[in-house]
C-alpha positions in Angstrom: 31.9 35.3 -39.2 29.4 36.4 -36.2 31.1 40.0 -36.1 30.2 39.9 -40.1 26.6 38.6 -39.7 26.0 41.6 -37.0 27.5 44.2 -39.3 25.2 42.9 -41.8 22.1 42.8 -39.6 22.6 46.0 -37.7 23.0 47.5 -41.0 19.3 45.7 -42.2 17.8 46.4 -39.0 18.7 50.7 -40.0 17.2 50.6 -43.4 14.0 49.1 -41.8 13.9 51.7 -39.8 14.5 54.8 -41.9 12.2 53.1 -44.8 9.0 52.8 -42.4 10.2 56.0 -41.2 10.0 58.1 -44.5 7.0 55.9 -46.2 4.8 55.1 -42.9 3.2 57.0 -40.0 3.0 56.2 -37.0 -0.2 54.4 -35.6 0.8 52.9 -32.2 3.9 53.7 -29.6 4.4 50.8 -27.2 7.4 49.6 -24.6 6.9 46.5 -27.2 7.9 48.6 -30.5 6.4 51.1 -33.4 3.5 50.4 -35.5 3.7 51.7 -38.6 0.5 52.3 -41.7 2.2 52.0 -45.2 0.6 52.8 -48.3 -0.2 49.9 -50.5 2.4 50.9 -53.1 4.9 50.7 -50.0 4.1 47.6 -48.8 6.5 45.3 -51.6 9.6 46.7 -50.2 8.9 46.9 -47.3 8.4 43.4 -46.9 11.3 42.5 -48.8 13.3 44.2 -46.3 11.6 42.5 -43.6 12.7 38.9 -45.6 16.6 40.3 -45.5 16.2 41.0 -41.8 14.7 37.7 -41.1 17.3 35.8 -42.7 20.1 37.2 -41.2 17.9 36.6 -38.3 18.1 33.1 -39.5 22.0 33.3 -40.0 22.6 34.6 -36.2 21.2 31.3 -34.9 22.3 28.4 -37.8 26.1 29.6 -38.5 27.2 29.2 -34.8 25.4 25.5 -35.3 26.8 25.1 -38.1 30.0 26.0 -36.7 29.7 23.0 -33.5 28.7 20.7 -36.5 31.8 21.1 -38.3 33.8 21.1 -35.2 32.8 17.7 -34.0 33.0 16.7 -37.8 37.0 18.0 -37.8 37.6 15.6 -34.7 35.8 12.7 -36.0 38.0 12.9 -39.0 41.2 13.7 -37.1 40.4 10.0 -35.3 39.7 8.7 -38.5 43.8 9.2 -39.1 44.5 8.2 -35.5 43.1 4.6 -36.1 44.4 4.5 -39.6 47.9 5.2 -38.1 46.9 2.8 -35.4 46.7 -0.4 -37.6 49.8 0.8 -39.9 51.9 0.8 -36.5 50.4 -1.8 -35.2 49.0 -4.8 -38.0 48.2 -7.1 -35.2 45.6 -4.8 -34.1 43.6 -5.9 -37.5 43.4 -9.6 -36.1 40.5 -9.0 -34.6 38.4 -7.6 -37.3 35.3 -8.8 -38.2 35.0 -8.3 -41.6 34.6 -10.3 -44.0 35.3 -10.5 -47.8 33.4 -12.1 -50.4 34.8 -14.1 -53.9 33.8 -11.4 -56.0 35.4 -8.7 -53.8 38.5 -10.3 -53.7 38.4 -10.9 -56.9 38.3 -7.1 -57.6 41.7 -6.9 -55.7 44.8 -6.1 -57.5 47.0 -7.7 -55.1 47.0 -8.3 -50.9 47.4 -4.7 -50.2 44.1 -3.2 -51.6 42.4 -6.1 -49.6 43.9 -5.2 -46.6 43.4 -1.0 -47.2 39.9 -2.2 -48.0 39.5 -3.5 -44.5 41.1 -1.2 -42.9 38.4 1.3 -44.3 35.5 -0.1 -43.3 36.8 -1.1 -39.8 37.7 2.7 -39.6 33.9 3.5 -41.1 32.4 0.8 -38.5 34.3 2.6 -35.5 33.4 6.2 -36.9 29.8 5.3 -36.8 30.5 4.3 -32.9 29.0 6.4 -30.4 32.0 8.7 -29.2 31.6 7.1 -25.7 32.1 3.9 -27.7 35.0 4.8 -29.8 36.3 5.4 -26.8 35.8 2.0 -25.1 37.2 0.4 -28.6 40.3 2.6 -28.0 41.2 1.4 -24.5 40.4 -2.4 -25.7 42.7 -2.3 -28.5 45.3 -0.3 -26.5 44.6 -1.3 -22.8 44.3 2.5 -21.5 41.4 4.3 -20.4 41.8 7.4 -22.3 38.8 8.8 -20.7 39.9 8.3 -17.4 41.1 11.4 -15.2 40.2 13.4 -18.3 38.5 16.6 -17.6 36.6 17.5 -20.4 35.1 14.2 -20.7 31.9 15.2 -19.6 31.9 18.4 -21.4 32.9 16.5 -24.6 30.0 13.8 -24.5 27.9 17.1 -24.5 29.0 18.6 -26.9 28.5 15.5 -29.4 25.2 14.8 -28.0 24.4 18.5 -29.1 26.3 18.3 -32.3 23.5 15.0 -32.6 20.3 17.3 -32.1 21.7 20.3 -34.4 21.5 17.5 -37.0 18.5 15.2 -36.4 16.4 18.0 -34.4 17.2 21.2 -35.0 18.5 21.6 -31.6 15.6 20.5 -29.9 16.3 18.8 -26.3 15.6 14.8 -26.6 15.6 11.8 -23.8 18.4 10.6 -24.8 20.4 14.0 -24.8 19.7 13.7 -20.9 20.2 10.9 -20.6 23.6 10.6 -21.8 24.8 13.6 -20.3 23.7 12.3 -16.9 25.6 9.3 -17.7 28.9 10.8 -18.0 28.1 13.2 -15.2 27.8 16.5 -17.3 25.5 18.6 -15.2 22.2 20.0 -17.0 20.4 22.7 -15.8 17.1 22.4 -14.5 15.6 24.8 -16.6 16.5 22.6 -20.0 13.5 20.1 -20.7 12.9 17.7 -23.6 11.2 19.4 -26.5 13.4 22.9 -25.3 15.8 24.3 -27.6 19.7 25.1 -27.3 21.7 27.7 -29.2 25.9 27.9 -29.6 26.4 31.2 -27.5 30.0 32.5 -28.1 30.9 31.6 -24.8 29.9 27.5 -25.7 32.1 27.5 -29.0 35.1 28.9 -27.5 34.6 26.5 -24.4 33.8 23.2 -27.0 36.9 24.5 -29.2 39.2 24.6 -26.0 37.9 20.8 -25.3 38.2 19.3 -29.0 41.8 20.6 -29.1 42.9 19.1 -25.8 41.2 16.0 -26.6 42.8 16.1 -30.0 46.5 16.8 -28.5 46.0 14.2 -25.8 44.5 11.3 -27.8 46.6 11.6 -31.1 50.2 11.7 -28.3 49.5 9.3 -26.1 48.6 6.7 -28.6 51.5 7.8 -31.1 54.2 7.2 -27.6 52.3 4.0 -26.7 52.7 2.6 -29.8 56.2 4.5 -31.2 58.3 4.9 -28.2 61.4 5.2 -30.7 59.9 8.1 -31.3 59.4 10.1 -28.1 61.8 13.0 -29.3 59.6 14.0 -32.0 56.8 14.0 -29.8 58.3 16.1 -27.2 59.1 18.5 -30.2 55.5 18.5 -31.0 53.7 19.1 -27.9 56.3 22.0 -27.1 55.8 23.8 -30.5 52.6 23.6 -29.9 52.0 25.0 -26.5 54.7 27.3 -26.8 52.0 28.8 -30.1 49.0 28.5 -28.0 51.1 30.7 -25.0 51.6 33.4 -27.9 48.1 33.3 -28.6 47.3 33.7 -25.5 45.2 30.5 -25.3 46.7 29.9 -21.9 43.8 27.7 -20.8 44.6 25.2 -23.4 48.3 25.6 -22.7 48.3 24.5 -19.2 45.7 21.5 -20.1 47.8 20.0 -22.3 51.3 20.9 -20.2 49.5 19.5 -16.8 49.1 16.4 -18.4 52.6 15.7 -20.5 54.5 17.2 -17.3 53.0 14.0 -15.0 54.9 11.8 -13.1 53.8 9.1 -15.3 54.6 10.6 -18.6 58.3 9.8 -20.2 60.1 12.0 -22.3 63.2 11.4 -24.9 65.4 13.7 -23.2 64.8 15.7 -19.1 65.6 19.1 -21.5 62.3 18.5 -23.4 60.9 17.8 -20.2 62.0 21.3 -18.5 61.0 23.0 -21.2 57.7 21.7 -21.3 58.0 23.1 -17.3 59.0 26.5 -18.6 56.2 26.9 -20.9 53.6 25.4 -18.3 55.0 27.7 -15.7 54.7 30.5 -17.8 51.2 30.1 -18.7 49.9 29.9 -15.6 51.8 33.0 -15.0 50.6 35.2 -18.1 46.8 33.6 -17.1 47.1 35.5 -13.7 48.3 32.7 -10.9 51.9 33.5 -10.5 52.0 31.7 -7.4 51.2 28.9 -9.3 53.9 29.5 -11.8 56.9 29.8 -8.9 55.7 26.4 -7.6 56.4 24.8 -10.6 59.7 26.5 -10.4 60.6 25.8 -7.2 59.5 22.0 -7.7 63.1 21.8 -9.8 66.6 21.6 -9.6 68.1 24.0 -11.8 71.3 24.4 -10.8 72.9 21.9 -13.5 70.7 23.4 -16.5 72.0 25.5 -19.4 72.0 29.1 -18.7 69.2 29.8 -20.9 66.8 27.4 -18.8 68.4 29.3 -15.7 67.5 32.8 -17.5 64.3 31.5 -17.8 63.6 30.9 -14.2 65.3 34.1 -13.8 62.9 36.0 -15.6 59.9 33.9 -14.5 60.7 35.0 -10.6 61.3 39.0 -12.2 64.9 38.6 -11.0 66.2 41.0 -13.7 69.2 41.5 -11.8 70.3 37.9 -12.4 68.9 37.6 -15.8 71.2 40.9 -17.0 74.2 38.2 -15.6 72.9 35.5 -17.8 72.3 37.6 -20.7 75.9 38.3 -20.9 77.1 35.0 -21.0 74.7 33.8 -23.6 75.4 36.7 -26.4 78.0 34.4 -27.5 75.9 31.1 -27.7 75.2 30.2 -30.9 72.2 28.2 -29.6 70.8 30.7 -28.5 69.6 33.5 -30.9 69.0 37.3 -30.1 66.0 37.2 -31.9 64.5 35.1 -29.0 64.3 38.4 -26.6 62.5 40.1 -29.6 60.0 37.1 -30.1 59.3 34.8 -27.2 56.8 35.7 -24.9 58.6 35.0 -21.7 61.0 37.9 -22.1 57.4 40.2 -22.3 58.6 41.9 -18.5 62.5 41.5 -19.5 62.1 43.7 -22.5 59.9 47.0 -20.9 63.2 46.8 -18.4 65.3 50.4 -19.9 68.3 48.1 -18.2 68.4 45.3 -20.4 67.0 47.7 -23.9 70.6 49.3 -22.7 71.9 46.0 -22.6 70.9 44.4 -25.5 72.4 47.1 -27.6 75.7 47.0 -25.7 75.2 42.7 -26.4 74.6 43.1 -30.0 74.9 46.5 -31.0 72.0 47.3 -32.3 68.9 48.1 -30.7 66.0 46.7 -29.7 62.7 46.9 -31.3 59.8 44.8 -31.3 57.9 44.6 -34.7 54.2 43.8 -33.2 52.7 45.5 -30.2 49.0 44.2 -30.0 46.3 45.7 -27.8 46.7 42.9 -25.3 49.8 43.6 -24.7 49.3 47.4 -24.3 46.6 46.4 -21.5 49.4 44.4 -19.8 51.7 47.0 -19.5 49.5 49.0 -17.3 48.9 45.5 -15.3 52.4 45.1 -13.5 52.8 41.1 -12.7 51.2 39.8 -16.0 53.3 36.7 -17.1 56.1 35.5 -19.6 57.3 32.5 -21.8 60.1 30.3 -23.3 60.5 27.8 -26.0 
């Protein structure tokens, strides 16, 4: 949408400048800009060029807003669902509510049910309208967990509602109580940012408060769904390995490796230890493809994986570039039928494995055909001319 809006304006900003131009003479040169004399008959269009210009000048500064507004709107809906799901898996949870219903409502009732889903909503509406800090504190009430605790982005994300707040009530305009609550919960301001100032959503910010609502998102909407479902652990790990193993082919590797440091603790349980390695697999590799392979081999050598499956040992294989051993492995997998050839075409992890000419010669001898990958991005092209760029693994 920015790239758009700066196509747009850069295209405004030249038929200014070739109108005044052809129609006006030059009065004044300065390091400030061109003054231009326009004869009256001139002077309409000009000016209604001048309006286009100033509201894309307009859109360059509201969209990204807009953008952060929606954003923190997305999550508050998302937790919406979370406390729905909260009191469906957990009635009890409703004991406490406060609400109240009068004759006439209940009167209006068809039957037990629509009372209840009628206080369920507003206890949802009354939590919603909570301060995020305070939905927070309801959360670990109801659940006993500090959710907030040992959480990174906490600070960022307190800021980033408290911003969200001005671009609503005062057009972005610094308050007291934006400092205040940012000091608070330890989110360092700089000293140039006073009340009364102004803040913006540079392209930098978004990406940063999109990397935080995400992991956030991930965190909250697992952690309560294996607190309160821990019959249902396996479709969980599914879940969060699906989607890191996306974000690793997206090469969102920051948010990867947030998520997979957290669901890789000692204090996290899993349905089954494969689930767990490959959650170890991904993390390693994402780490690796970010730059720190040293990093990624200590997560390695933190295992034993002399008992795994051959595919979690070609994994390690390829993640230490032992291509020697992984042309071993390859050979004894051709025949699994867990394990699809397609996966050295697609999965990021065999990004090194598949520039090797040893295993393309391979891979045709394996399944006689040969191999081609469909989609070469620019990325990807940079890598190959950066030897020790990462890999990953479902």
């Amino acid at each position: 949408m920015m790239h758009v809006a700066n196509t747009v304006g850069k295209q405004l900003d030249e038929a200014y400048s070739k109108f005044l131009e052809k129609h006006g003479e030059v009065k004044e040169k300065t390091e400030e800009g061109t003054t231009y004399t326009l004869q009256i008959e001139d002077i309409a269009n000009a000016k209604k060029i001048a309006r286009e210009r100033q509201h894309y000048r307009n859109s360059l500064r509201l969209i990204p807003r807009n953008f952060i507004i929606s954003l923190v709107s997305q999550y508050d809906s998302f937790l919406g669902r979370i406390i729905r799901f909260m009191f469906a898996a957990k009635p009890e949870l409703l004991n406490a509510s406060e609400k109240a219903l009068s004759y006439t409502q209940m009167m209006n009732f068809r039957d037990l049910n629509d009372a209840k889903e009628f206080i369920v909503e507003k206890e949802i509406e009354s939590i919603i309208r909570k301060s995020h800090a305070e939905q927070f504190e309801w959360l670990k009430e109801k659940l006993n967990t500090p959710f907030n605790k040992d959480l990174p982005c906490w600070p960022q994300f307190i800021e980033l509602t408290e911003r969200r707040n001005l671009f609503v009530h005062t057009d972005g305009k610094i308050s007291s109580q934006y400092l205040a609550v940012c000091a608070k919960h330890k989110h360092h301001i700089s000293e140039d940012l006073a009340v009364g100032e102004s803040l913006e959503v540079p392209r930098e910010y978004f990406e940063s408060a999109y990397q935080c609502i995400y992991e956030i998102g991930i965190k909250l909407a697992h952690v309560i769904w294996r607190r309160l479902c821990p019959d249902r652990l396996k479709e969980s790990d599914a879940q969060i390995n699906n989607v890191t193993f996306e974000l690793v082919q997206k090469k969102e590797y920051d948010i990867a490796i947030r998520i997979l440091d957290f669901f890789t603790g000692k204090n996290v349980s899993h349905a089954e230890d494969s689930y767990r390695r490959i959650m170890l697999i991904n993390r390693a590799q994402a780490y690796k493809w970010k730059g720190d392979a040293g990093q990624c081999i200590a997560i390695l050598d933190a295992e034993d994986w002399s008992a795994c499956e051959d595919k979690f040992k070609l994994a390690v294989a390829v993640l230490h570039d032992d291509f020697e051993k992984c042309y071993t492995l390859v050979k004894r997998l051709k025949d699994d039928p867990e394990f699809h050839k397609t996966s050295y075409k697609d999965w990021p992890i065999f990004r090194e494995l598949r520039r090797q000419k040893e295993f393309q010669d391979l891979y045709r001898e394996c399944y006689n055909e040969d191999l081609t990958v469909e989609q070469t991005t620019e990325d990807d092209e940079q890598e190959k001319q950066e030897p020790g760029a990462p890999a990953s693994e479902r």
